[in-house]
C-alpha positions in Angstrom: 102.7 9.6 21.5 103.0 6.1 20.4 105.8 6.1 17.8 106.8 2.9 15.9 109.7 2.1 13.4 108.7 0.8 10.9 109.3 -2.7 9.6 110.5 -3.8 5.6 107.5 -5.2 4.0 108.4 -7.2 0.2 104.8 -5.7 -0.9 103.7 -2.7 -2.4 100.7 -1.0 -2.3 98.5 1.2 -4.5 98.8 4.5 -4.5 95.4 6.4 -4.2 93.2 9.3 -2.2 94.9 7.5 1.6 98.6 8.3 0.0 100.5 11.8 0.6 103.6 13.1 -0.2 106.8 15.0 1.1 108.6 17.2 -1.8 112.3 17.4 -2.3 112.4 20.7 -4.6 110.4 18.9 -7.4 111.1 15.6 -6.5 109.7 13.3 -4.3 111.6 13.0 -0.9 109.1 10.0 0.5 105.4 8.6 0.3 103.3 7.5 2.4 99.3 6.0 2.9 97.1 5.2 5.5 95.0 2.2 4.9 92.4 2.1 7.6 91.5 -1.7 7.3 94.3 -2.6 9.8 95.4 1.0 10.9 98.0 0.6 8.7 100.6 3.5 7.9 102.9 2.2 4.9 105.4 4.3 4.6 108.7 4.8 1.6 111.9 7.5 1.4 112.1 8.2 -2.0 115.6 9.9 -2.0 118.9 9.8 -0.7 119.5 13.3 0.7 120.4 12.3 4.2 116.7 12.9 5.2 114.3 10.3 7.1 110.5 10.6 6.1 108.4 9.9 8.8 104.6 9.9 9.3 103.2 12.3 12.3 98.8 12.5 13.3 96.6 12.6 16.0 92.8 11.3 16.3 91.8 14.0 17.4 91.7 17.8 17.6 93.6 17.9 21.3 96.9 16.4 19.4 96.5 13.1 21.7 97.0 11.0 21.5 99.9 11.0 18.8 100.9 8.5 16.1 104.3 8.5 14.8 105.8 5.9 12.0 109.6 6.4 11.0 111.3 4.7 8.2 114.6 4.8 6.5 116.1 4.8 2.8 116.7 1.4 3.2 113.8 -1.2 2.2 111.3 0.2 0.2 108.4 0.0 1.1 107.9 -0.3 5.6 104.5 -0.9 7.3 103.7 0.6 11.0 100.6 -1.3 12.2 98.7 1.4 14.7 95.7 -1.3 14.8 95.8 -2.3 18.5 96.6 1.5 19.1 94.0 3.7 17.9 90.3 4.0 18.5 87.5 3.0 16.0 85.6 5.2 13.8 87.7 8.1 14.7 89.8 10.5 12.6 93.0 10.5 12.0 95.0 13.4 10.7 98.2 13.0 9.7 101.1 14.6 7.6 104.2 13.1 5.9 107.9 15.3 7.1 111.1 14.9 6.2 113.6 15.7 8.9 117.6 16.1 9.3 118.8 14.9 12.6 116.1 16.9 14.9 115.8 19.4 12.3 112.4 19.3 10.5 113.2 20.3 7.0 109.6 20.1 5.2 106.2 18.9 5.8 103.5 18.0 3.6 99.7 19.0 3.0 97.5 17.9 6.1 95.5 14.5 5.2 92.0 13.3 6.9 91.1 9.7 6.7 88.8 7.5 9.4 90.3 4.9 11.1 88.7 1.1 11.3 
């Protein structure tokens, strides 16, 4: 699995179709979006429950290889760039989950996108 932290970024980005989200109750516990020009996971924790929002897919249906971006509440918004990492023209399938410690404590709705 190729897992990356993710790095504070001073931009935002546009939330549309590419963007998912992890619920806290009926709040927002983090957001995230995959833009596929770059391979780009942006990635935000929304609230300060003691949970980390991180970013978990595959591009493919064997689970492999694996693609994980972790942020924390700090920063805003944080970038992963997967571009040198995954393959062209492929699928990626991903999901946003919020965990405590090694506890995962929610997960979102699945999310297809193709990568670039």
């Amino acid at each position: 699995m190729y897992s990356q932290k993710a790095k504070p970024t001073t931009k935002s980005i546009r939330l549309d179709a590419g963007c998912n989200f992890s619920n806290n109750g009926r709040k927002k516990a983090g957001q995230a979006c995959f833009k596929k020009k770059g391979d780009r996971v942006w990635i935000r924790d929304t609230a300060r429950d003691g949970m980390r929002i991180e970013v978990r897919g595959s591009v493919n249906s064997h689970g492999t290889p694996g693609y994980r971006c972790y942020g924390n509440y700090k920063g805003g918004w944080q970038i992963c760039n997967f571009d040198r990492k995954m393959a062209e023209g492929h699928v990626f399938l991903w999901y946003v989950n919020k965990w405590k410690g090694n506890k995962l404590k929610g997960t979102s709705d699945e999310k297809m996108m193709t990568t670039s």
